[in-house]
N, C-alpha and C positions, 0 to 999 in steps of 0.2 A: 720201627721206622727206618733203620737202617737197611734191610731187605727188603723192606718196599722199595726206596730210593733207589737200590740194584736194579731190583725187580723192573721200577718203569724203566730204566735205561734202557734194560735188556731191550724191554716190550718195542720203545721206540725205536731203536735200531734195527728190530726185525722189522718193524712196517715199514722204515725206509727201503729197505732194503728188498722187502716184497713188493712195493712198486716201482723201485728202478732197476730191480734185475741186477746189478753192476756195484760190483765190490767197493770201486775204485770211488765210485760215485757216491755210494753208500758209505764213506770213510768220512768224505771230506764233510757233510752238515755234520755227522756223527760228532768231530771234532771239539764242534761249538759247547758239545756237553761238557766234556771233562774240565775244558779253558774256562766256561762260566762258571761252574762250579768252586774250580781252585781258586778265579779271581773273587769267590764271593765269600770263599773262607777269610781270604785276607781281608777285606773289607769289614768280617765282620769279627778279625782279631783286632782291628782298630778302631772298632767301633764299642770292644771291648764286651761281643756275646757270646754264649756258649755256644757248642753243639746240642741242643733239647731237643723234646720233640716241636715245640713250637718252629723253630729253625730250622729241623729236618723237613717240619711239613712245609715248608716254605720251597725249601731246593725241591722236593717233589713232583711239586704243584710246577715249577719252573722250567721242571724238564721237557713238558710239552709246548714249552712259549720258543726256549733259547734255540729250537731246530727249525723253526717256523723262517725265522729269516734267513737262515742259510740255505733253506728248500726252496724260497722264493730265487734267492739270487742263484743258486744253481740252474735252478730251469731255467732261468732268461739267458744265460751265460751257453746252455743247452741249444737252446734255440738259434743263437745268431750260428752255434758250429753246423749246427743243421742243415743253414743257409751258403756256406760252404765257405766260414771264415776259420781260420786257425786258432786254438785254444788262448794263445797271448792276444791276439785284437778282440774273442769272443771275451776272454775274460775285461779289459778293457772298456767296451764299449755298453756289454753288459751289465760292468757294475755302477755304469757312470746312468747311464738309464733309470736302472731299480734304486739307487742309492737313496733316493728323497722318499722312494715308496717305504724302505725297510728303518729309514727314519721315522715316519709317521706313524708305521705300524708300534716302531719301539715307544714308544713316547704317550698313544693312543691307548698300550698296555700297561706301563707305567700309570697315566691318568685314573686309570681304574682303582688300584692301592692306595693314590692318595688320600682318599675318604678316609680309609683304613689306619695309616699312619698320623693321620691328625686327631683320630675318636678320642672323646674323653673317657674318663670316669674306667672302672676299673676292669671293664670288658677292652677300652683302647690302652692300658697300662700291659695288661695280657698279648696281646697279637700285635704292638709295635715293634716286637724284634720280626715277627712276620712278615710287616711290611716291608719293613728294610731290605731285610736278605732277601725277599722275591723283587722289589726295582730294582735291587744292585744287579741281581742274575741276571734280568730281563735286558737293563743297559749296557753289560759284560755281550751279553749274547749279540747286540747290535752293533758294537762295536765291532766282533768276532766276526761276523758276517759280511761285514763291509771292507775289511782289511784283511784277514787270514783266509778265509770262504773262495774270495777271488784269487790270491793268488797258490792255492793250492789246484783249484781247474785248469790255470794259464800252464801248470805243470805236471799233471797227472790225469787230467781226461784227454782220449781221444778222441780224432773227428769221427763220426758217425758212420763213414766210410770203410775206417776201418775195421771195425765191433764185428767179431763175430757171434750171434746168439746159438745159445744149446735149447735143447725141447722144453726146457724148463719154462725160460723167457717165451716160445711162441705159445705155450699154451697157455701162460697167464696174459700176454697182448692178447689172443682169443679173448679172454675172459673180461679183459678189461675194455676190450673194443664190442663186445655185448652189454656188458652196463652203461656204457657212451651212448651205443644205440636205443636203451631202452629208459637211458634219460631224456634223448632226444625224443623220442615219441611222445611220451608222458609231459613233456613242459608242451612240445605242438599241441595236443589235447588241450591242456590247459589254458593256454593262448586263446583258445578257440572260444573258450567261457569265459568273458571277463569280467564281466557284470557277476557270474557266478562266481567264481573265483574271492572276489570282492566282498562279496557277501559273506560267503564262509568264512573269509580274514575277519570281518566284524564280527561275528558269531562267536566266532574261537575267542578274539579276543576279550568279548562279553563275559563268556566263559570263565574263562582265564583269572579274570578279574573277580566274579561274583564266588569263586572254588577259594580265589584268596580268603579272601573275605568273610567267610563262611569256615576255614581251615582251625584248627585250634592253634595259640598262639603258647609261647614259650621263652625262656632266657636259652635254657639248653635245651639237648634234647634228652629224656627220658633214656635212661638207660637200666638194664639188670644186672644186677651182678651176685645175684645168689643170697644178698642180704637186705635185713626192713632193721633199719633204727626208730625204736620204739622208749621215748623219756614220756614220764608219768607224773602226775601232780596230783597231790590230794588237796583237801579243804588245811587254810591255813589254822595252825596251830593243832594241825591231827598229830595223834602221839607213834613215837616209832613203831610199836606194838599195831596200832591200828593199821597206819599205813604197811606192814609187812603183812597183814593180811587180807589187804586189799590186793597188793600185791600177788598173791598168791593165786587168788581168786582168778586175774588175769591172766596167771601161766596156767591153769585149769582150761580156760576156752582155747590159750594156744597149742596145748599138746593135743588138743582134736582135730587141730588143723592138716589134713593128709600133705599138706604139700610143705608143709615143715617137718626142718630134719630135726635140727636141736633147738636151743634159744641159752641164754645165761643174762640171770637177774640181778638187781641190787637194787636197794632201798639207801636213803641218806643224803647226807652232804658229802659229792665224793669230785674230786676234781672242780670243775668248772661249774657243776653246782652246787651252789651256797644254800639252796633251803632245805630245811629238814623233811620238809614235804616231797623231797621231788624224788624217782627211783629212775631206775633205766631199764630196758632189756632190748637185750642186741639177738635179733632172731635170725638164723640160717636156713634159709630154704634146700631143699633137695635140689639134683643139681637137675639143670634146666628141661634134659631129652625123658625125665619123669613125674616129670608136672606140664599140665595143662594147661595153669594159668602162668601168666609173667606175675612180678613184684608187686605191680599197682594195683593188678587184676586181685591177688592178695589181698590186699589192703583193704581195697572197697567191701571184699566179702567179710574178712575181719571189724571194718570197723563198726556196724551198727550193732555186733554181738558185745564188744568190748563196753560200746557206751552203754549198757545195761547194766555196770557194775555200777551202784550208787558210792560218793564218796574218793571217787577217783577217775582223771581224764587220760586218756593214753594217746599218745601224738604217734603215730606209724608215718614214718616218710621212707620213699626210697631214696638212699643215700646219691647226690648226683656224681658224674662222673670228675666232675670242678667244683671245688668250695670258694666262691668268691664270699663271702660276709665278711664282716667287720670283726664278728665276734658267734659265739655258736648259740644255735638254739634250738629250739625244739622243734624247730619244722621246717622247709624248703626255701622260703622266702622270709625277711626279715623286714620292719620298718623301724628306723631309729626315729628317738625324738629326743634334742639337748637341749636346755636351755640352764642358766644359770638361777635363776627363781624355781626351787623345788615346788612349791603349792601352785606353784600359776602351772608347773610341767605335771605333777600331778595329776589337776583337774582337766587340761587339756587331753593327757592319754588315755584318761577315763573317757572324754568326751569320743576322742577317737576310734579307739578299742569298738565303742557302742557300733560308729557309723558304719564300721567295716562288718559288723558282724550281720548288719541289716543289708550287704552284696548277695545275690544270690549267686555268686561265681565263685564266692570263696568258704570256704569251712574249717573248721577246728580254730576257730582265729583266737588267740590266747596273748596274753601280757604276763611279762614279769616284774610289773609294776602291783605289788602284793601288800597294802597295808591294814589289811584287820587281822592280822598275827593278835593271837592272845597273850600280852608278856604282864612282866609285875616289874614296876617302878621304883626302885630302891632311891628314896630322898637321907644322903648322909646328912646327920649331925656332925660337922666336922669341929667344933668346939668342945662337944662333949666325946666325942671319939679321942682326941688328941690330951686332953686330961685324964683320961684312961690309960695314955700311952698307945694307940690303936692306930694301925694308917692306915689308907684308902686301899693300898695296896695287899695289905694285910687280908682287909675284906672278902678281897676278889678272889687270892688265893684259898681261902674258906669256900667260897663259893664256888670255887674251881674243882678244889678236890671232893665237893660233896655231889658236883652234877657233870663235871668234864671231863669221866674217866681220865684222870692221872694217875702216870705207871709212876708206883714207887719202887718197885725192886722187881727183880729178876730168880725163877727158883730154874735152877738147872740138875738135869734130871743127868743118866749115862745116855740117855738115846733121844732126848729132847730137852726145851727149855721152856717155862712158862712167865709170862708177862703177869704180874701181880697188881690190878687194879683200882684203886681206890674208890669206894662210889656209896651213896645212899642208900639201903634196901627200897627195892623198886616200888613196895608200898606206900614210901615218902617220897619218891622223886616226885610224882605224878599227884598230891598235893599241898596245894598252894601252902598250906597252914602250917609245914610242916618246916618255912623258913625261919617262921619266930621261937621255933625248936632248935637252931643252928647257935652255937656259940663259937665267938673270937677270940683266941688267946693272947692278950696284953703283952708289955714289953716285962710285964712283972712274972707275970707268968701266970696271971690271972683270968679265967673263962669269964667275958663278958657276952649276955646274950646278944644276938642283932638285934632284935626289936627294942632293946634299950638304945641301940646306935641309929638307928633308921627307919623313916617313917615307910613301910610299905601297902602302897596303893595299886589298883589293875587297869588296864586300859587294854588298848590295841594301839599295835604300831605298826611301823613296815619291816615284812622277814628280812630281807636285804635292800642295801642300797648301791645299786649298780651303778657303775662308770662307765664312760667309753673314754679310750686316750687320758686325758687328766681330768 
C-alpha cells in the first residue's frame, strides 16, 4: 500500500504535467498533495488511527480528488493572464470567481463518504477509519486550493507572453488540438441525432440495469490464494477409530486431485473444535500459472466425489481475503441464533436449519447444534458414596484416568522422552459394560465398585454446548 501511494502520486504528477507542459505550473496543484496528506496524518493522529492499509487505501484513493481543485483554480487563474492581466490581479479575481465552485465541488465529494462513515454493522466498523481519512484529505485539499493554490500563481506563473515553448509542448498542442477537433466532430454528429441519441441513453440504461440484476451477488469478493480449508463431521457419537478412517478415505480422493500440491490432516477435538466428531484438512494447491482451475473451480469438482463417502461431511470453503464472523465455522457465511430458553432455541434451529436447506442457492448448509450424541448417564448415590468415604470428585477422577488419557509420569530416554499414559485397553473403552467393571478407591483404602455407587442409564444428549459472548 505504501508503493502504491508513491506510485499514484508519481502517476498524477506526470499527467499534470503532460498536459500543462510547464514545471512551474505543474508544482503548484502538485503541492496540494503532500499538504493534504500531512494535514490528514494529523488529523488522524487525533483522531487516534493508525497507518493500515484501510487508511492507506484511503489517502490513495484521495490523491485523485485533492489535485482536482487546484487544477480547476489554476486554469481560471490561467485564463484571466491570458486576457492580459498580471499573475497578482489574475490570481485575485480568479480565486474570488472559482471559490464557491471549488466549495461545492469539496463538499459534493465529501457527501459521497458520508453514507460510508455512518454504515452499521461490522462492514461500517471496518471502513470508518476510511471515511474519515478520505473527507479529512478531501477538505485539507479545498482548503489548499483556495488559500495556498492562489497565492503561489500570484508568484511564480508568468504571463503568457512571456513563455517560451520547446518541440516538446508544440507537438503535444498538436496532439491535443487533434483530440479537441475530433471531439468537436463526434458531439456535432451526435447533436444531429437526438431522438437517437436518446434512445440509446434508455437502452443502455435498461441495460445497465437488467446486467445488475442478473450479476451474482457477494459480501466480498472471491479471492485465491493457493489454499481450500476443508473441516469434516462425522455422525454423532462415531468412534475415533471410525472417524480416522473416514478420514483417510477423504485424503484418498484428495491426492488424485492434479491441481493439489500437498493437504495435512487431523481428526479430534482440537482448538476451536469441541466435538469428537469433527477433523480438519487444510489443503495447498499448486501454485497458480500450473493449474487451470482457480480455488472454487476446485471445489465444485471435488465436492460431489467427496459426498460419496458415507458416514462423513467435508465443508471445502475458499478461505476469504476478510474474516468478519463472530466466531469460526465451517463454511463462508454464518447465521447466529441466541436466545435464553435452550428447548424453545433448540427447536427453532432445527426448524431453521430445515428452511434453509430447502433454498435452491445455497448448499452444504450445516448446524452445530448436535444433540443425539450417544452418552451414559451416571445418577450418584451420594448418601451411599459418602458412607463409604467416596466423593464425587473422587469418581470423576476414576473416570478420567480410565478414558481421558492422563499422563502420569514422564520416561526420559539419552535422545528422547516419553509421555506415560494412563488409559483402558481399547477393548473396554469402546464398551458400555465395561463401566460397572470400574472400581473407586475409598478414603479407607478400599476398591468399591461404581455400579454399587451409581445408577447407569443411556440416552442422547448434545455433543457440545456453544456460547456466543456470555
Amino acid at each position: 500500500m505504501k508503493f502504491t501511494l508513491l506510485l499514484t502520486i508519481a502517476l498524477v504528477i506526470l499527467v499534470i504535467f503532460l498536459f500543462l507542459r510547464n514545471l512551474s505550473a505543474t508544482v503548484i496543484p502538485s503541492l496540494a498533495l503532500p499538504l493534504s496528506i500531512i494535514g490528514t496524518f494529523a488529523a488522524m493522529y487525533a483522531f487516534g488511527f493508525s497507518v493500515n492499509n484501510i487508511t492507506l487505501m484511503a489517502l490513495t484513493l484521495s490523491v485523485g480528488f485533492v489535485v482536482d481543485d487546484a487544477i480547476v483554480m489554476l486554469e481560471n487563474i490561467v485564463r484571466h493572464m491570458e486576457h492580459g492581466e498580471n499573475p497578482h490581479e489574475a490570481a485575485l479575481r480568479g480565486s474570488r470567481e472559482i471559490g464557491f465552485t471549488i466549495i461545492s465541488m469539496t463538499i459534493s465529494l465529501v457527501a459521497v463518504f458520508i453514507p460510508v462513515l455512518f454504515m452499521s454493522g461490522m462492514l461500517g466498523r471496518m471502513l470508518h477509519e476510511f471515511a474519515v481519512t478520505i473527507t479529512v484529505a478531501i477538505l485539507i485539499s479545498g482548503l489548499v486550493s483556495l488559500s495556498l493554490t492562489p497565492m503561489l500563481c500570484s508568484r511564480f506563473l508568468k504571463p503568457p507572453a512571456e513563455v517560451r515553448h520547446g518541440k516538446f509542448y508544440n507537438f503535444m498542442e498538436r496532439f491535443f488540438q487533434g483530440m479537441l477537433e475530433l471531439y468537436r466532430l463526434t458531439l456535432s454528429r451526435v447533436l444531429r441525432y437526438r431522438r437517437t441519441t436518446m434512445l440509446i441513453t434508455l437502452v443502455m440504461t435498461a441495460v445497465t440495469i437488467w446486467l445488475f440484476m442478473i450479476m451474482p451477488m457477494g459480501l466480498l469478493p472471491s479471492d485465491d490464494i493457493g489454499a481450500i480449508s476443508a473441516p469434516t463431521e462425522g455422525a454423532q457419537g462415531v468412534s475415533f477409530e471410525e472417524m480416522k478412517r473416514h478420514q483417510q478415505e477423504l485424503a484418498k480422493i484428495v491426492l488424485q486431485e492434479p491441481n493439489i500440491e500437498a493437504f495435512m490432516s487431523t481428526v479430534g477435538a482440537s482448538g476451536s473444535r469441541v466435538g469428537s466428531n469433527s477433523g480438519f484438512m487444510f489443503i495447498k494447491l499448486k501454485p497458480r500459472h500450473e493449474r487451470n482451475l482457480n480455488a472454487d473451480q476446485i471445489i465444485q469438482k471435488l465436492r460431489p466425489k467427496v459426498m460419496g463417502i458415507p458416514g462423513i461431511t467435508m465443508f471445502m470453503n475458499n478461505p476469504p481475503p476478510i474474516r468478519l464472523e463472530a466466531t469460526s465455522s465451517k463454511l463462508q457465511y454464518q447465521f447466529v441464533l441466541q436466545s435464553p430458553d435452550t428447548e424453545d432455541l433448540y427447536q427453532n434451529a432445527s426448524a431453521f436449519e430445515a428452511k434453509l436447506r430447502g433454498l435452491p442457492m445455497l448448499q452444504e448448509v450445516t448446524s452445530d447444534l448436535q444433540l443425539k450424541n450417544p452418552q451414559i448417564n451416571l445418577q450418584l448415590d451420594r448418601d451411599r458414596a459418602a458412607a463409604l468415604g467416596i466423593t464425587a470428585e473422587r469418581i470423576e477422577d476414576t473416570l478420567f484416568s480410565a478414558y481421558g488419557s492422563r499422563q502420569v509420569s514422564t520416561i526420559y530416554s539419552p535422545i528422547n522422552q516419553y509421555r506415560v499414559i494412563m488409559e483402558l485397553a481399547p477393548q473396554y473403552q469402546s464398551d458400555p459394560a465395561a463401566l460397572s467393571m470400574l472400581y473407586v478407591r475409598s478414603n479407607a483404602g478400599q476398591l468399591v465398585p461404581l455400579s454399587s455407587l451409581a445408577t447407569l442409564t443411556t440416552g442422547v444428549g448434545p455433543l457440545s454446548v456453544n456460547h456466543l459472548g456470555r
